[in-house]
Backbone as CSV, one residue per row, in Angstrom:
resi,resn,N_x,N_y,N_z,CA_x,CA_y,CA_z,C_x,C_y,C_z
1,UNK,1.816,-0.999,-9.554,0.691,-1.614,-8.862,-0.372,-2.098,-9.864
2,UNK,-0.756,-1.190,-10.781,-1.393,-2.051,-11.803,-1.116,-3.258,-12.792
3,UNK,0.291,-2.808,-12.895,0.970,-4.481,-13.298,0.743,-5.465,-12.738
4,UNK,1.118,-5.294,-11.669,0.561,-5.950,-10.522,-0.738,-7.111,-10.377
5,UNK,-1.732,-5.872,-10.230,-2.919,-6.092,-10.246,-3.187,-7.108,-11.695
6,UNK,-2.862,-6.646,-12.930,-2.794,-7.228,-14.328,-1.998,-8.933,-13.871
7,UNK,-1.068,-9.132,-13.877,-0.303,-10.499,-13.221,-1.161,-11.635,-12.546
8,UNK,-1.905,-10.904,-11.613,-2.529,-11.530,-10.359,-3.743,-11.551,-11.390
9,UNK,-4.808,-11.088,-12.226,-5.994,-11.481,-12.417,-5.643,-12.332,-13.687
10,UNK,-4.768,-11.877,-14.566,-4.399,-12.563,-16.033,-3.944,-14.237,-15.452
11,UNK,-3.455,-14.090,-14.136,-2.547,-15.639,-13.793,-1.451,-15.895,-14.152
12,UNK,-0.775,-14.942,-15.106,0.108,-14.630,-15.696,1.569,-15.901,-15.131
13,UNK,1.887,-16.073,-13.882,2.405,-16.994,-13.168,1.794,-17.528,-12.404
14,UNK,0.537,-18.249,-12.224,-0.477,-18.554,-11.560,-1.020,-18.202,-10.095
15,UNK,-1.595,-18.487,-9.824,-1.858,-18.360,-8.157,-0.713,-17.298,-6.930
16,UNK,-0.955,-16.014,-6.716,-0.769,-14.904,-6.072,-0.319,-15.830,-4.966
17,UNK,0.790,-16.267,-4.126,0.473,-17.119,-2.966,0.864,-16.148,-1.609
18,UNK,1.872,-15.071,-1.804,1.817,-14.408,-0.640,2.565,-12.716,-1.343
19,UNK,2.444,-11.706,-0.188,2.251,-10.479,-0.303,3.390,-9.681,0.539
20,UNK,4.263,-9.317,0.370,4.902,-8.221,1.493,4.925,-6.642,0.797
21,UNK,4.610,-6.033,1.544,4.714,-4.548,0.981,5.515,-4.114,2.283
22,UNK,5.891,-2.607,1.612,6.175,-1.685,2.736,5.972,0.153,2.337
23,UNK,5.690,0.703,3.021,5.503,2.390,2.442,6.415,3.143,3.905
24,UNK,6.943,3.845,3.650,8.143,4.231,4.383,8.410,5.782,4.016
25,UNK,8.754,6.606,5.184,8.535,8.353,5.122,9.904,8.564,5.523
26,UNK,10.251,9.895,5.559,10.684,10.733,6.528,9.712,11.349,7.414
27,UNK,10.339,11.668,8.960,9.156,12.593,9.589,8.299,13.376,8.722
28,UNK,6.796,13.448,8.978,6.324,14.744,8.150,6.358,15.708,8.966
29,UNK,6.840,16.707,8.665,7.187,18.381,9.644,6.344,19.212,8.513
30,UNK,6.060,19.237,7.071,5.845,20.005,6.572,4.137,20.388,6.195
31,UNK,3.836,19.996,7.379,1.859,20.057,7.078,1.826,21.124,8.509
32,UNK,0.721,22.156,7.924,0.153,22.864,8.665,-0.241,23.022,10.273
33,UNK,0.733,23.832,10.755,0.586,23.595,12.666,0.603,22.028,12.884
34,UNK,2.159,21.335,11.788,1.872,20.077,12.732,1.256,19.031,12.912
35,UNK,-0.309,19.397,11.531,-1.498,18.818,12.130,-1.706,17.049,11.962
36,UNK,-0.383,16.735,11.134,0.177,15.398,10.572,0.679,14.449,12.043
37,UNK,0.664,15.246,12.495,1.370,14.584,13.720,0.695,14.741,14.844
38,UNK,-0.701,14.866,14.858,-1.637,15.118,15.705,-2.170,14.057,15.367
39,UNK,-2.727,12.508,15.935,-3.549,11.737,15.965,-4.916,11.430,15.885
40,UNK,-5.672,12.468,16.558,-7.127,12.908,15.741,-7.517,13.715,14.977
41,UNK,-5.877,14.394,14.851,-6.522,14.839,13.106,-5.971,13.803,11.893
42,UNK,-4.821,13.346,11.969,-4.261,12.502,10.937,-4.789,11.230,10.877
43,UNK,-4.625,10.593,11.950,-5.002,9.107,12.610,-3.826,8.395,12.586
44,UNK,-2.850,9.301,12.321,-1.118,8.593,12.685,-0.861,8.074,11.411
45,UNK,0.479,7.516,11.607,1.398,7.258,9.996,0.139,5.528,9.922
46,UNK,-0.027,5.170,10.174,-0.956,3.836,9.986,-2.340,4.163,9.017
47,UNK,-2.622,5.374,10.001,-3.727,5.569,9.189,-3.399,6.282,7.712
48,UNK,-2.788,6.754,7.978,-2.508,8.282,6.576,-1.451,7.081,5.892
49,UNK,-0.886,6.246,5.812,0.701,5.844,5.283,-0.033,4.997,4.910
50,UNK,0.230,3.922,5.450,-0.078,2.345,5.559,-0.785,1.812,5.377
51,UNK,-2.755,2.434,5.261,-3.234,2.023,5.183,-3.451,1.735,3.375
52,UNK,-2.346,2.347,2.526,-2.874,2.118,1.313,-2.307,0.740,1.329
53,UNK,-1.342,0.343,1.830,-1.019,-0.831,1.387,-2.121,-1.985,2.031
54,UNK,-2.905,-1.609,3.073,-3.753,-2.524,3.267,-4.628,-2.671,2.365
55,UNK,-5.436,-1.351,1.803,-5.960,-1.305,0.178,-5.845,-2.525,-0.465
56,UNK,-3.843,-2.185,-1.210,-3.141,-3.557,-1.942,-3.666,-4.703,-1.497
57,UNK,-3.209,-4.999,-0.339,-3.720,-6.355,0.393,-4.981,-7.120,0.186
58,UNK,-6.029,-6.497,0.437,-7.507,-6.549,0.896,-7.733,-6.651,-0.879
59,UNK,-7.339,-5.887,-1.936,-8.163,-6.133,-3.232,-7.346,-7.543,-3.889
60,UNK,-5.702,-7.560,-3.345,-5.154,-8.558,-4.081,-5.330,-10.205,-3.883
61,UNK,-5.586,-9.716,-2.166,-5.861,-11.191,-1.559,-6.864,-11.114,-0.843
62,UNK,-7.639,-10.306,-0.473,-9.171,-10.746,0.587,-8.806,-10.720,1.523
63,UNK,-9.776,-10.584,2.437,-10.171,-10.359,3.647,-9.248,-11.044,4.280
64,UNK,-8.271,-10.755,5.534,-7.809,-11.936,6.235,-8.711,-12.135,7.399
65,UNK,-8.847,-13.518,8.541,-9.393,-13.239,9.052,-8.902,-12.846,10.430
66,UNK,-7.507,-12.445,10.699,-7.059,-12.234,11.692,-5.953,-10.880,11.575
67,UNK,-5.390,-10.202,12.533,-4.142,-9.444,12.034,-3.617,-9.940,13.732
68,UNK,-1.757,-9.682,13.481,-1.135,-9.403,14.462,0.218,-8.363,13.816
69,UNK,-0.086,-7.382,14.860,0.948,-6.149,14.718,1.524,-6.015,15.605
70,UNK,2.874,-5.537,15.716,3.608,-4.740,16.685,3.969,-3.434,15.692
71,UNK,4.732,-2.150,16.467,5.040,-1.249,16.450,5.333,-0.421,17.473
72,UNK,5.727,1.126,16.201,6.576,1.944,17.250,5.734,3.160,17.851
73,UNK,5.194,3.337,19.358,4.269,4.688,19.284,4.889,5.617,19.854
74,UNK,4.427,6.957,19.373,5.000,7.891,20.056,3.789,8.960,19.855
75,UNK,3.983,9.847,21.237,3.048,10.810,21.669,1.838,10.082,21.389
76,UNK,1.500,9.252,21.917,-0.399,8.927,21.566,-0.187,8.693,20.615
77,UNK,0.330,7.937,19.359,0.124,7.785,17.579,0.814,6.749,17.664
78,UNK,1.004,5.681,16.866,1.386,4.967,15.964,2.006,5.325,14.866
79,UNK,3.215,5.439,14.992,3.665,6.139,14.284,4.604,5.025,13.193
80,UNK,4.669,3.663,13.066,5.324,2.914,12.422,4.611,1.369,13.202
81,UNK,4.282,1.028,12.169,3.588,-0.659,12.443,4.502,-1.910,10.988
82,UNK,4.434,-2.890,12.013,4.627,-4.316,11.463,3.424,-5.525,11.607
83,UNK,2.874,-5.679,10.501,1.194,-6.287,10.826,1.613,-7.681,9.757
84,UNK,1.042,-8.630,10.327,1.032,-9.879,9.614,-0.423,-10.381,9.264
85,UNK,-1.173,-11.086,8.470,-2.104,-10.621,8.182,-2.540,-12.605,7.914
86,UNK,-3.677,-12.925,8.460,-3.780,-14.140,8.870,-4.804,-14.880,7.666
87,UNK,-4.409,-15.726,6.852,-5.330,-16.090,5.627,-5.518,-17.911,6.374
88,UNK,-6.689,-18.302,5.522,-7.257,-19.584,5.541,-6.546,-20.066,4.284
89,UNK,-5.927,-21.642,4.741,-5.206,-21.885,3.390,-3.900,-21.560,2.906
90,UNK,-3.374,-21.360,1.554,-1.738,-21.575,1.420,-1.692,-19.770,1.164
91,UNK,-2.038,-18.917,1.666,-1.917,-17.629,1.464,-1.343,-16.976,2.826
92,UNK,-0.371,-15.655,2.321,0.202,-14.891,3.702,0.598,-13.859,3.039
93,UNK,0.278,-13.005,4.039,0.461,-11.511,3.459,0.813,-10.478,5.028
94,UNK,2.038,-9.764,4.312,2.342,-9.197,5.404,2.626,-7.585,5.427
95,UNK,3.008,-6.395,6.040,3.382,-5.223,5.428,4.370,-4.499,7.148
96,UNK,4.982,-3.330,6.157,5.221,-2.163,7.450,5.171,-1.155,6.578
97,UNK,5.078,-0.211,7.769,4.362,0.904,7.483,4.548,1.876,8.106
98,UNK,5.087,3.411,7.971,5.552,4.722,9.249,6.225,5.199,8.574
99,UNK,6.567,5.974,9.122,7.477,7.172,9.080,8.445,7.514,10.656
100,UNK,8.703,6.751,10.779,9.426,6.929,12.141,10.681,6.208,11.865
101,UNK,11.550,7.288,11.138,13.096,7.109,10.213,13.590,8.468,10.688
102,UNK,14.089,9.110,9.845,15.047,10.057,9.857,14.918,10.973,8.786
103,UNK,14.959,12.574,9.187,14.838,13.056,8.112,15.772,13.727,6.662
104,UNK,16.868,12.265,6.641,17.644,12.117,5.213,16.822,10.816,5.176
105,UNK,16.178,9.828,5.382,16.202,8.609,4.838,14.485,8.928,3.499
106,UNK,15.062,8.082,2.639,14.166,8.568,1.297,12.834,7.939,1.376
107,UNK,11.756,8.616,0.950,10.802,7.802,0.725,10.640,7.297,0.009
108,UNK,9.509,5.556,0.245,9.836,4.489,-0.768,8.451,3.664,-0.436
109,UNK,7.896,3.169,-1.897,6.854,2.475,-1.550,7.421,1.315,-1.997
110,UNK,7.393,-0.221,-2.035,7.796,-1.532,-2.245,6.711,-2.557,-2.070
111,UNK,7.386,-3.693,-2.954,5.983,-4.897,-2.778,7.030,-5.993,-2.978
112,UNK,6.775,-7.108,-3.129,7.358,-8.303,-3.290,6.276,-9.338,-3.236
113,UNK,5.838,-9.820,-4.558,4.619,-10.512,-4.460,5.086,-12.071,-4.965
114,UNK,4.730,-13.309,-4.739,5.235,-14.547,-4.745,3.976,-15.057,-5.498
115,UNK,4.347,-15.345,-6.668,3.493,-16.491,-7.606,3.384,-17.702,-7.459
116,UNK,2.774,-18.663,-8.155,2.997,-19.823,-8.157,4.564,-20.264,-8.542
117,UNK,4.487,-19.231,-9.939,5.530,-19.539,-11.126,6.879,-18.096,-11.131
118,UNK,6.718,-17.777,-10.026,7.606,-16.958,-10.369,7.463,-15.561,-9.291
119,UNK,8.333,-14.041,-9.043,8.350,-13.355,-7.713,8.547,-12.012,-8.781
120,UNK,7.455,-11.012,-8.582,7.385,-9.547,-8.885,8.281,-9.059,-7.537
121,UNK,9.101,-7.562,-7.933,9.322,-6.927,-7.072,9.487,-5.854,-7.686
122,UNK,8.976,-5.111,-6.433,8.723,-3.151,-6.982,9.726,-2.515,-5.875
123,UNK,10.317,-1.093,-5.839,11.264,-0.589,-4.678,10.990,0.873,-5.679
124,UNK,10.256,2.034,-5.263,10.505,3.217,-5.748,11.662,3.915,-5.363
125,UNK,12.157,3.586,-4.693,13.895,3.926,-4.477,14.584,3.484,-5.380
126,UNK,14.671,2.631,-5.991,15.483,1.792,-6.771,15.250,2.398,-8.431
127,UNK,16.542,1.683,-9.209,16.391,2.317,-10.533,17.218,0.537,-11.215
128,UNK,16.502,-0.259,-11.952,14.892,-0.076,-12.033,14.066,-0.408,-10.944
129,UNK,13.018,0.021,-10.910,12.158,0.064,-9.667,11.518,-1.594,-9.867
130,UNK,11.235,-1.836,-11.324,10.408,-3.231,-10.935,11.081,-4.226,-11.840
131,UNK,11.444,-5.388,-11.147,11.958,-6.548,-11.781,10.838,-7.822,-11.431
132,UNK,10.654,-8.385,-12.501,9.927,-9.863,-12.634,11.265,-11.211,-12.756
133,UNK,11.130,-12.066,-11.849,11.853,-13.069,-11.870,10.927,-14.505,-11.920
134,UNK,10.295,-15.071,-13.782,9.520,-15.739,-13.937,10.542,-17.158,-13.474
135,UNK,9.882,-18.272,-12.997,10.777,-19.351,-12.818,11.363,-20.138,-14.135
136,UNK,12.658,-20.225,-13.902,13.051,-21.457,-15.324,13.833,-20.051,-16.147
137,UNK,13.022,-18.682,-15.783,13.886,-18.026,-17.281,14.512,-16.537,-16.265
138,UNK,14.934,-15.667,-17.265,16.043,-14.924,-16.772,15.118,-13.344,-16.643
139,UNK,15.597,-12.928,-15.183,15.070,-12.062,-14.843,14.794,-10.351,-15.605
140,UNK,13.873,-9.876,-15.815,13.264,-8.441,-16.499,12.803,-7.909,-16.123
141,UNK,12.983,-5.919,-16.562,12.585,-4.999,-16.027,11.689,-4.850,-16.706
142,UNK,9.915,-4.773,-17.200,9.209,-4.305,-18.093,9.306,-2.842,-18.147
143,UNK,9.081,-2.648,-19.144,8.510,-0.244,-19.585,7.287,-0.650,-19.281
144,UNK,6.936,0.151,-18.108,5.568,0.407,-17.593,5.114,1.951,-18.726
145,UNK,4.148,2.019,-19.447,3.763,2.869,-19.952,2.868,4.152,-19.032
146,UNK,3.765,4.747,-18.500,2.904,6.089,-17.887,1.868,7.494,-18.235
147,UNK,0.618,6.980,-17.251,0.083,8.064,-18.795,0.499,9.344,-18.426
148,UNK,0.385,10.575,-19.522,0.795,11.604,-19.929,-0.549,13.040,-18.906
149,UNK,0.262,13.079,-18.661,-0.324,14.323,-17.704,-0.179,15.815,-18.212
150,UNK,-1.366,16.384,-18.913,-1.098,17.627,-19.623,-0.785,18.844,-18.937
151,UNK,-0.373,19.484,-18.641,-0.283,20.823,-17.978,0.304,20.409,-16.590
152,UNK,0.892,18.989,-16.390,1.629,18.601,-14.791,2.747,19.550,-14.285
153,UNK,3.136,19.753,-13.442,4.196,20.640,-12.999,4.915,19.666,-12.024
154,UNK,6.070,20.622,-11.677,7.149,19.409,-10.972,6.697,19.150,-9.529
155,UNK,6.701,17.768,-9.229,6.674,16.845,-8.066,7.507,17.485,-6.882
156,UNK,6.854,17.155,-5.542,7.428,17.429,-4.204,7.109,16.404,-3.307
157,UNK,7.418,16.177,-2.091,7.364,15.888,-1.035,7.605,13.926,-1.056
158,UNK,6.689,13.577,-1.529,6.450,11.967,-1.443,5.886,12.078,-2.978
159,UNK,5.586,12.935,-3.893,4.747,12.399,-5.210,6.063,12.527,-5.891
160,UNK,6.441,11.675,-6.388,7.591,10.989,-7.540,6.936,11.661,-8.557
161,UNK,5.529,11.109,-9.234,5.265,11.588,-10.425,3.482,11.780,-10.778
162,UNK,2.769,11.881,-11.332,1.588,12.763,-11.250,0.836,11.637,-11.654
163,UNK,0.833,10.497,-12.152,0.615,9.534,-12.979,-0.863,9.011,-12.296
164,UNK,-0.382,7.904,-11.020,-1.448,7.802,-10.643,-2.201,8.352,-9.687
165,UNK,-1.992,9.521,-9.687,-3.221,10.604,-8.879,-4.088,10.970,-9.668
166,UNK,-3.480,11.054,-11.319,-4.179,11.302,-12.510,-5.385,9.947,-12.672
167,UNK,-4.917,9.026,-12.493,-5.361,7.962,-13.325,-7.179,7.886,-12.112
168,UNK,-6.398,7.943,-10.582,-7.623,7.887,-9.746,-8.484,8.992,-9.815
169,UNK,-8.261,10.201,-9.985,-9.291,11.698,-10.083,-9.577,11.565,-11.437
170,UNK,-9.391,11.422,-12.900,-9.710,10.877,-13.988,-10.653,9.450,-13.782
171,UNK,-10.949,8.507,-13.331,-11.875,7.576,-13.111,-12.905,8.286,-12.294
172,UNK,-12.688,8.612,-10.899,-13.682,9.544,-9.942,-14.858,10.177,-10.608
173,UNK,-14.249,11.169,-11.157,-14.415,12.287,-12.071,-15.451,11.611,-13.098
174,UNK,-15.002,10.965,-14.079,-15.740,9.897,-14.869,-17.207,9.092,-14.229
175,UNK,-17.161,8.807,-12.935,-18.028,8.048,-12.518,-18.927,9.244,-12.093
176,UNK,-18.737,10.407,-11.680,-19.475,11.798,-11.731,-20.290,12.014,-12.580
177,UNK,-19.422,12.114,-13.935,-20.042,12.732,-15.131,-21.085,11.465,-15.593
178,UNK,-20.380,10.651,-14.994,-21.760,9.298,-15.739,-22.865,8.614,-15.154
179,UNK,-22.607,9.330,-14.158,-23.767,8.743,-12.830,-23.813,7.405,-12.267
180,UNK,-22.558,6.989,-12.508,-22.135,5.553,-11.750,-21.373,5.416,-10.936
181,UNK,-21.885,4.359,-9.791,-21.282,3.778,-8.778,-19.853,3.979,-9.102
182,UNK,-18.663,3.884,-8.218,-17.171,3.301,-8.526,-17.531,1.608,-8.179
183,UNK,-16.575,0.854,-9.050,-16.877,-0.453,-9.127,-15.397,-0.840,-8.886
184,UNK,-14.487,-0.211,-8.710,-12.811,-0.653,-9.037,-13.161,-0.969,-7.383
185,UNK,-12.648,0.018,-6.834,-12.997,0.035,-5.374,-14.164,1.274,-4.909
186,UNK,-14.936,0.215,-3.777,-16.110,0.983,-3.444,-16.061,1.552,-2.073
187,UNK,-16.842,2.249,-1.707,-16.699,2.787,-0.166,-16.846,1.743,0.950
188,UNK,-17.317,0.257,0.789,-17.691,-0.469,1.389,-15.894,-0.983,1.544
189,UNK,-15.224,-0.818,0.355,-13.969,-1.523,0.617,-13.120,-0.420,1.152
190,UNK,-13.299,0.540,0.925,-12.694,1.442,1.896,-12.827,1.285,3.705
191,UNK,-14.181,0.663,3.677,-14.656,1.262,5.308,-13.706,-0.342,5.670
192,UNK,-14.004,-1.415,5.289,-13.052,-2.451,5.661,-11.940,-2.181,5.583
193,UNK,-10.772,-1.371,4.528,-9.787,-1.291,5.188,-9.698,-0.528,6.245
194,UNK,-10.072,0.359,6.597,-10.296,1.337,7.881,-10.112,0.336,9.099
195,UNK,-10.919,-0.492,9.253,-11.604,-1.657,9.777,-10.270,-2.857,10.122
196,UNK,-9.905,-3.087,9.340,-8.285,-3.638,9.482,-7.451,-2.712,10.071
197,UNK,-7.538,-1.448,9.806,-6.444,-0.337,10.216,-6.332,-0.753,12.229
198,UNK,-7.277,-0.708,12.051,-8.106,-0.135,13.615,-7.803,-1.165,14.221
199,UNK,-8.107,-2.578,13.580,-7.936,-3.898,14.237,-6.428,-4.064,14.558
200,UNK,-5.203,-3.641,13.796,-4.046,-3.824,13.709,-3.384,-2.905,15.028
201,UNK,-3.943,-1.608,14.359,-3.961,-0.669,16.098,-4.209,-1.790,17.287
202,UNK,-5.597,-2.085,17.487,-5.989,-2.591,18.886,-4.920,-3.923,19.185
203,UNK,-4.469,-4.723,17.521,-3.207,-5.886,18.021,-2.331,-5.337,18.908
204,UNK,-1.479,-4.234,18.307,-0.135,-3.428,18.820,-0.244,-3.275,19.818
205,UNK,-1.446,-2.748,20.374,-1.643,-1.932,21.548,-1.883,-3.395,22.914
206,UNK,-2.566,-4.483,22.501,-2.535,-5.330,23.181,-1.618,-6.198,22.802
207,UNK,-0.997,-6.522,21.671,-0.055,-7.380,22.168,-0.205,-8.802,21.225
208,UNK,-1.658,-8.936,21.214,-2.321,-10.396,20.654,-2.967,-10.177,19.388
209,UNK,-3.342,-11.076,18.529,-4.324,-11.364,17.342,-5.394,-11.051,17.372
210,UNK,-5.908,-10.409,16.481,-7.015,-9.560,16.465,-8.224,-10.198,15.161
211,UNK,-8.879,-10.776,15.958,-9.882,-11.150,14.711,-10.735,-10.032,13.759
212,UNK,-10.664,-9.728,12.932,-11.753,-8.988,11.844,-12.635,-10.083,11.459
C-alpha cells in the first residue's frame, strides 16, 4: 500500500485513473462473547473490514460524490458489501468487502490500481503478492523492504506480519512525543470515511445512489 501510495504521488505511470480493492475474512467466531458479530458493538464486517479500504480510496482518489452498494445482510449486520464509488470525470473506483465466506476460505487483502501507463496489482494470498505491469515493457515483482520489528512474535488470525501496525503506532506515538497534529491522515479523514461507510449502508439497504 505504500508503494502504492509512492506510484500514485511520484506519477511514476501517470495519472491513477481507477481503483478496485477487496479485503475478505473467514467468519470471525474468535472475539469475545461473539461481540464481532454483534452490530452495535462491531458495526458489522463494513464497518470493522472494509472500511480500510475506503481509507485507500478516499486518500488515493478523493471524495466521490456518490456511492451505490449492494450486499449480503445477516442478523441486522452487513455482513459483506459491493460499493461502486461515483467520481466527476475519467476516474472510478470500486471495492468488496465481508467476511461472509467460509471458515477454510483464506484471508486476503487485494488492489488492482489502473495508471495512465501501466496496472499495479497486490493479492496477500498470492506468492508474489505484488506485480507491476508498466505498458510497452515486461511485467515485475519489486522487494518491498519491510521494516524490522524488534522483539515481534509470531502472527495470528488476519496479521500476516507486524510491519505495518509497527509503522502506524511508531508515527502515532511520534506525533505524541512531539506535540503534533497527525498530518498523513487526520481525524477529519477518518470521520469522512465513517461517513461513506454509513452512506454505502443506507445505498444497500435502499437499493439506490447515495449522495455524500
Amino acid at each position: 500500500y505504500i508503494y502504492l501510495k509512492q506510484l500514485t504521488q511520484e506519477g511514476t505511470f501517470g495519472e491513477l485513473r481507477a481503483l478496485s480493492c477487496s479485503r475478505l475474512s473467514p467468519p470471525v467466531t474468535w472475539t469475545w462473547e461473539d461481540w464481532m458479530s454483534d452490530p452495535q458493538k462491531s458495526g458489522s464486517a463494513v464497518m470493522d473490514l472494509h472500511i480500510h479500504d475506503v481509507d485507500l480510496i478516499l486518500y488515493l482518489m478523493g471524495k466521490p460524490y456518490s456511492v451505490f452498494a449492494e450486499g449480503i445482510r445477516d442478523a441486522h449486520a452487513w455482513n459483506h458489501i459491493f460499493t461502486v464509488y461515483n467520481y466527476e470525470g475519467k476516474k472510478a473506483a470500486m471495492a468488496e468487502g465481508g467476511w461472509r465466506t467460509t471458515s477454510e476460505f483464506p484471508f486476503s487483502m487485494a488492489f488492482r490500481a489502473y495508471f495512465e501507463r501501466g496496472v499495479v496489482e497486490f493479492n496477500s494470498a498470492r506468492q508474489p503478492s505484488l506485480t507491476v505491469y508498466p505498458e510497452g515493457q515486461k511485467a515485475y515483482s519489486p522487494q518491498i523492504e519491510k521494516p524490522k520489528v524488534q522483539g515481534g512474535r509470531e502472527t495470528a488470525g488476519n496479521i500476516a506480519e507486524l510491519g505495518g501496525y509497527f509503522n502506524e503506532i511508531q508515527y502515532f506515538v511520534g506525533c505524541i512525543l512531539e506535540d503534533t497534529d497527525p498530518s498523513v491522515l487526520t481525524p477529519e479523514d477518518a470521520r469522512t470515511s465513517l461517513e461513506i461507510v454509513l452512506a454505502e449502508i443506507k445505498s444497500a439497504e435502499t437499493g439506490r445512489e447515495v449522495k455524500v
